[in-house]
C-alpha positions as a printed NumPy array, in Angstrom:
array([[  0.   ,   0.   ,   0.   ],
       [  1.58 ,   3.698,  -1.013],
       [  2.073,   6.281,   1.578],
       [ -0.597,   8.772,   1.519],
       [  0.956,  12.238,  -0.099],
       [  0.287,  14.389,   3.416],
       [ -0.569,  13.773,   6.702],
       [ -4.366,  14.401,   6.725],
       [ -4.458,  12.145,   3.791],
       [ -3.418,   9.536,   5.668],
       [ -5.438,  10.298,   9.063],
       [ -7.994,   7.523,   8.445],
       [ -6.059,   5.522,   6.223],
       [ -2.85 ,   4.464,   8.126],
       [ -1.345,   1.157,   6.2  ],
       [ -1.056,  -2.629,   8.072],
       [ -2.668,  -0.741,  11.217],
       [ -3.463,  -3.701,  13.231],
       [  0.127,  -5.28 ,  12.957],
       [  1.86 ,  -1.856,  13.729],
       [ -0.835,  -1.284,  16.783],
       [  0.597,  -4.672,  17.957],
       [  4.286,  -3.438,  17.914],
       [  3.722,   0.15 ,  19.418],
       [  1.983,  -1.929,  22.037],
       [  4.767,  -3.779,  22.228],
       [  7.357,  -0.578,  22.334],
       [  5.246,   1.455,  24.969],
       [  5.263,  -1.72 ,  27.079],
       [  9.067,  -2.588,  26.577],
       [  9.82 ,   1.466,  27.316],
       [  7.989,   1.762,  30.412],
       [  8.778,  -1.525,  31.904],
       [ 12.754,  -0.517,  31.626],
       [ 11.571,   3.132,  33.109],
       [  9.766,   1.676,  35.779],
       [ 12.385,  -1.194,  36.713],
       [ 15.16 ,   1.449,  36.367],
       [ 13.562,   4.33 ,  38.348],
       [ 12.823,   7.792,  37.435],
       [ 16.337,  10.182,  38.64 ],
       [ 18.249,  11.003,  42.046],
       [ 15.179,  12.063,  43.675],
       [ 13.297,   9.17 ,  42.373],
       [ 15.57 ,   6.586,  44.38 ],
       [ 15.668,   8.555,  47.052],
       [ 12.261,   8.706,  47.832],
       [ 12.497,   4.994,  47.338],
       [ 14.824,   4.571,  49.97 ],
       [ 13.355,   6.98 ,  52.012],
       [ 15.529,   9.893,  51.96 ],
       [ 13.666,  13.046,  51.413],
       [ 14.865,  15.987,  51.72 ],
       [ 13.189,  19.36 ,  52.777],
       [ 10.286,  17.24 ,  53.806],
       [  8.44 ,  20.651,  55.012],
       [  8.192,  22.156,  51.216],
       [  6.938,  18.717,  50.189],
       [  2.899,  18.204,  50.096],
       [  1.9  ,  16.21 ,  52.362],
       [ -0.27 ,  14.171,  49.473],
       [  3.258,  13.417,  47.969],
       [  4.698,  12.375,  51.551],
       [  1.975,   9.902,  52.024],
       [  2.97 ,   7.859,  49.057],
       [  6.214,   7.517,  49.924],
       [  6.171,   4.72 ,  52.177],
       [  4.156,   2.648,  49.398],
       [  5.923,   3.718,  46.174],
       [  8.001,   0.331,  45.869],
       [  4.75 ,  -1.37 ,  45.762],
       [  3.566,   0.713,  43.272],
       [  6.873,   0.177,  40.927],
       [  6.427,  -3.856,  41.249],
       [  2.677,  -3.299,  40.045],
       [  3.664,  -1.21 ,  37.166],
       [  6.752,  -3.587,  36.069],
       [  4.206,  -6.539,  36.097],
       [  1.724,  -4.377,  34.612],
       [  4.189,  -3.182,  31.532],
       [  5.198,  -6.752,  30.885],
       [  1.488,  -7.828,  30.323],
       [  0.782,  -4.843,  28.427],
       [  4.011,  -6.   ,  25.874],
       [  2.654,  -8.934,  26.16 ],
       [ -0.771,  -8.234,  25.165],
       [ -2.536, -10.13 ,  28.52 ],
       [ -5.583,  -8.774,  29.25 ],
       [ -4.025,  -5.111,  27.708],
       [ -6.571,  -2.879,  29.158],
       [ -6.65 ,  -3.62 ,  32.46 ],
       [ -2.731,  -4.145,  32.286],
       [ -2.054,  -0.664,  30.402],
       [ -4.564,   0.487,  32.935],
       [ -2.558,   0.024,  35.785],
       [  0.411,   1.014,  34.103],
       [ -0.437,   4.229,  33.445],
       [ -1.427,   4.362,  36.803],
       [  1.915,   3.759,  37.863],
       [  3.522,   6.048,  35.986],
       [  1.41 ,   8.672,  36.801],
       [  1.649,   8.486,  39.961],
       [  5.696,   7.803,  40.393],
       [  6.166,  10.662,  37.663],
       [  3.995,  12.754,  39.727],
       [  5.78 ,  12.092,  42.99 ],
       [  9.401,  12.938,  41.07 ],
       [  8.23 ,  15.971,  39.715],
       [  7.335,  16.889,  43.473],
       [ 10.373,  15.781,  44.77 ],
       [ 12.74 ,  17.223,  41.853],
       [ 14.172,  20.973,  42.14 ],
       [ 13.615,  21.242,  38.59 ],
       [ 10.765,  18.383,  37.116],
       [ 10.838,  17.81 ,  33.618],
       [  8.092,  15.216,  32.519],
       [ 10.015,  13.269,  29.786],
       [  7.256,  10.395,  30.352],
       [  4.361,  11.919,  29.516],
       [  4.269,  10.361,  25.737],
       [  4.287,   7.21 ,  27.005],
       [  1.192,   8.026,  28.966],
       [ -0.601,   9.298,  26.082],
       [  0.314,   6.738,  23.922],
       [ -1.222,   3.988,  26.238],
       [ -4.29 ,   5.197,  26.484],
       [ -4.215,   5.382,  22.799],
       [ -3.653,   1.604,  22.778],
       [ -5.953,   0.986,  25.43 ],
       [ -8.45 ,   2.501,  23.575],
       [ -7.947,   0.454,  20.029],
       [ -7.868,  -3.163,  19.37 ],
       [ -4.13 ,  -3.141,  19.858],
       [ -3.903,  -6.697,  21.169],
       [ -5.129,  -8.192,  18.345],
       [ -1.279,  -8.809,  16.656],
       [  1.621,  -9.623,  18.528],
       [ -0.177, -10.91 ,  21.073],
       [ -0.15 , -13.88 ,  23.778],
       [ -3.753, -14.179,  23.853],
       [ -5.673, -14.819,  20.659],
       [ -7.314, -12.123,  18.717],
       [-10.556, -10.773,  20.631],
       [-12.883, -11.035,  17.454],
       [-13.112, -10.073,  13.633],
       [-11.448,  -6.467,  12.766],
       [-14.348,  -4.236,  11.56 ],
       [-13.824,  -1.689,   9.107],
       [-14.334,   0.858,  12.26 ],
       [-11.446,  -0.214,  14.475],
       [ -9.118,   0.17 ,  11.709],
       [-10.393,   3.682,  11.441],
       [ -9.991,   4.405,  14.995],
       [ -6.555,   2.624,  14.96 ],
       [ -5.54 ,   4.24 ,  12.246],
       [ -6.657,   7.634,  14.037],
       [ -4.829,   6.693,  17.136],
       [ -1.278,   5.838,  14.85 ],
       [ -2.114,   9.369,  13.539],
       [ -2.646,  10.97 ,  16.578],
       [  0.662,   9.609,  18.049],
       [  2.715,  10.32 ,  15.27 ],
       [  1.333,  14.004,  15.37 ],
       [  2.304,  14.419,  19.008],
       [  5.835,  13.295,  18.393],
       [  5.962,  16.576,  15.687],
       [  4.339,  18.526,  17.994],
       [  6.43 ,  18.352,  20.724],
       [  9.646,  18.653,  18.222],
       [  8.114,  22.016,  17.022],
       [  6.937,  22.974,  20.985],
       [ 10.601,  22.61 ,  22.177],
       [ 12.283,  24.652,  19.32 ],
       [  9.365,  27.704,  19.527],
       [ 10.32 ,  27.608,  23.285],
       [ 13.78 ,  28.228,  22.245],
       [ 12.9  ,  31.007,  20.427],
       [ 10.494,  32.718,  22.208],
       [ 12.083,  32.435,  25.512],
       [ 15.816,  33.069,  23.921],
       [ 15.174,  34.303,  20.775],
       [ 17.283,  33.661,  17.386],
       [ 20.16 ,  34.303,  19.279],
       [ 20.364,  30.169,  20.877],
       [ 20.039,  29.302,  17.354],
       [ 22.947,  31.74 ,  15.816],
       [ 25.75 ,  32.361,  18.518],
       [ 25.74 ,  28.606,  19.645],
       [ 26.751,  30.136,  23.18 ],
       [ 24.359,  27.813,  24.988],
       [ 25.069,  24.593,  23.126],
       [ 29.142,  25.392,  23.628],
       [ 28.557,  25.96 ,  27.935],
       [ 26.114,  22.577,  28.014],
       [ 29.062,  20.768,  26.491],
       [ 31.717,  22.2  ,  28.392],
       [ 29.885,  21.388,  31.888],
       [ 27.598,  18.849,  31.681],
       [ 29.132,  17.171,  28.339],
       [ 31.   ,  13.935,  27.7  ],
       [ 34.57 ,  13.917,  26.701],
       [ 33.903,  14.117,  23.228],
       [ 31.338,  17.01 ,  24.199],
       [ 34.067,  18.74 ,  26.034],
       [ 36.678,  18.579,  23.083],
       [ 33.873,  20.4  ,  20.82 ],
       [ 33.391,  22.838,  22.837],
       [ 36.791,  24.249,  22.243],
       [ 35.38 ,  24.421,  18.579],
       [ 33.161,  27.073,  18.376],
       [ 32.009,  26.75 ,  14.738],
       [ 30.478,  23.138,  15.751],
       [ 28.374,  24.784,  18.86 ],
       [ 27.059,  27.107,  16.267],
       [ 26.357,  24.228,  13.603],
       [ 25.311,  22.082,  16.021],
       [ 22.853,  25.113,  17.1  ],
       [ 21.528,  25.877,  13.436],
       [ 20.884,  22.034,  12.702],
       [ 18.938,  21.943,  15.802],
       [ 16.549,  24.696,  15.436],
       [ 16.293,  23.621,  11.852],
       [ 15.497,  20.257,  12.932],
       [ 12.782,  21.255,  16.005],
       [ 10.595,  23.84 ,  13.781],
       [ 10.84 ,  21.997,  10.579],
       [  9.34 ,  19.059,  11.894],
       [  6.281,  20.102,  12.182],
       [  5.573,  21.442,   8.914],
       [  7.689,  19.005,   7.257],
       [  6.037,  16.044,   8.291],
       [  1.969,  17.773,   7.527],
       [  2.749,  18.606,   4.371],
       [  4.808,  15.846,   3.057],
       [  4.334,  13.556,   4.357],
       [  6.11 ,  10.034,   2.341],
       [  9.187,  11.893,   3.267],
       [  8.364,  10.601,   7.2  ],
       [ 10.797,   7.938,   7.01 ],
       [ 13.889,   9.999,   5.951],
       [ 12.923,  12.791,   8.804],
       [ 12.645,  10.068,  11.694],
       [ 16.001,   8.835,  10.337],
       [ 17.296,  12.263,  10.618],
       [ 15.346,  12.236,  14.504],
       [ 17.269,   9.337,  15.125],
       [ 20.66 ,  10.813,  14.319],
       [ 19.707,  13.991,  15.879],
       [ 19.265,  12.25 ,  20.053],
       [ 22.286,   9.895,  18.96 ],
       [ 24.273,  13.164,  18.285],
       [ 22.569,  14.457,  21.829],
       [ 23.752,  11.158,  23.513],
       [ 27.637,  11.189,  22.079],
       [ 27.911,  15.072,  22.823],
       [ 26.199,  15.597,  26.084],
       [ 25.056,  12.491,  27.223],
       [ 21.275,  13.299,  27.144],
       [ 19.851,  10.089,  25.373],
       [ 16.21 ,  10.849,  25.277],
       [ 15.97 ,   6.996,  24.057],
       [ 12.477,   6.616,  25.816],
       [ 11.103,   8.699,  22.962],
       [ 12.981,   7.745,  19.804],
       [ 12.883,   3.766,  20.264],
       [  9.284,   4.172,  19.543],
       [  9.751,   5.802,  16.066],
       [ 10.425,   2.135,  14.098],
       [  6.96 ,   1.222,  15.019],
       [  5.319,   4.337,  15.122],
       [  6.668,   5.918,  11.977],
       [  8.465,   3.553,  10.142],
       [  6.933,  -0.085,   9.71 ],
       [  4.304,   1.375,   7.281],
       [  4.194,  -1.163,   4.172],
       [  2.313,  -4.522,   4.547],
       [  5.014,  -6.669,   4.15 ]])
């Protein structure tokens, strides 16, 4: 089946939808069973272990669940692996999101500066959740015949998904801008002081080079507010710009050591397995 020409073409009309449901389901599961297992940051395991500090700027709602938040990690690493699995996928992604929410909510409390990098995977379950997404790929068997409406509202939710991923591209290069203005973008002063203090070794030898900070800079705002656009309006050209996404967080990950990898390792299935094989 050809790609569709632009995005809105293709809202209702997303190719081998119920295999690619099963292997986003899959992903999302996979993803947020490592996050879970692994922990969220410093404050995360802390709170784990008890350790909290300035417990008197802390609401007391967040204090309450400290005690109980191992429990609520084991749940949502059982829960992910069912989800992957596709065992009994709404009830599991269910309680996964649960879990998340509420561990990601407790972080951000805890944090001095919370950035919710887990939110997609949120989203994105409930997407599932919502479809027949357990009907490939699955442990169980196949719930029933595929009507012509679930494909549509699968194909909606792939749609939906993919458009939140260019969204939030465009969202954090407009925030560049209109906090910073063209200035991040053109003097490549904040890209060459990230790599100097927070950035691997091979970070740290490129900052000495200030042409790549300002490169580096350009590509990236290119990258963030083209997205958008990009992918709307032409829209067969999604697999080159997810390659491109790709090498942009591996770039991210050799110079500064910011992976991002809970994003990106959904792009095969989300954007790229399109043709029925």
């Amino acid at each position: 089946m050809q790609l569709s020409s632009t995005y809105f073409a293709a809202f209702f009309h997303q190719p081998n939808v119920t295999q690619r449901l099963g292997l986003i389901r899959i992903s999302v599961g996979v993803v947020a069973f490592v996050v879970l297992a692994l922990g969220f940051d410093t404050a995360f395991t802390q709170a784990l272990a008890g350790i909290v500090l300035d417990r008197e700027t802390i609401p007391r709602v967040v204090m309450a669940t400290v005690p109980y938040l191992t429990w609520v990690q084991v749940l949502g690493v059982i829960a992910a692996a069912c989800f992957a699995l596709g065992i009994l996928y709404r009830l599991s992604g269910g309680l996964m999101v649960l879990s998340l929410g509420l561990l990601g909510f407790v972080d951000a409390s805890l944090a001095p500066e919370p950035w919710a990098f887990n939110t997609h995977l949120l989203f994105f379950a409930l997407f599932l959740i919502c479809t027949q997404s357990a009907d490939a790929y699955s442990l169980l068997k196949p719930s029933g015949p595929i009507s012509e409406l679930h494909v549509r509202n699968g194909s909606a939710a792939i749609s939906v998904m993919q458009l939140y991923v260019a969204v939030l591209y465009f969202q954090t290069g407009f925030s560049k801008l209109l906090h910073s203005g063209p200035d991040w973008f053109t003097s490549g002063d904040t890209a060459q002081f990230f790599m100097a203090r927070i950035g691997t070794l091979i970070g740290v030898a490129l900052a000495n080079i200030p042409t790549v900070a300002v490169v580096g800079s350009l590509l990236t705002g290119l990258f963030e507010l083209a997205f958008l656009f990009v992918f709307l309006i032409w829209y067969r050209a999604t697999p080159v710009l997810i390659c491109v996404a790709i090498l942009f967080h591996l770039s991210m990950f050799v110079a500064l050591g910011i992976a991002f990898w809970h994003l990106w390792i959904l792009f095969p299935a989300l954007f790229l397995l399109k043709r029925t094989p």
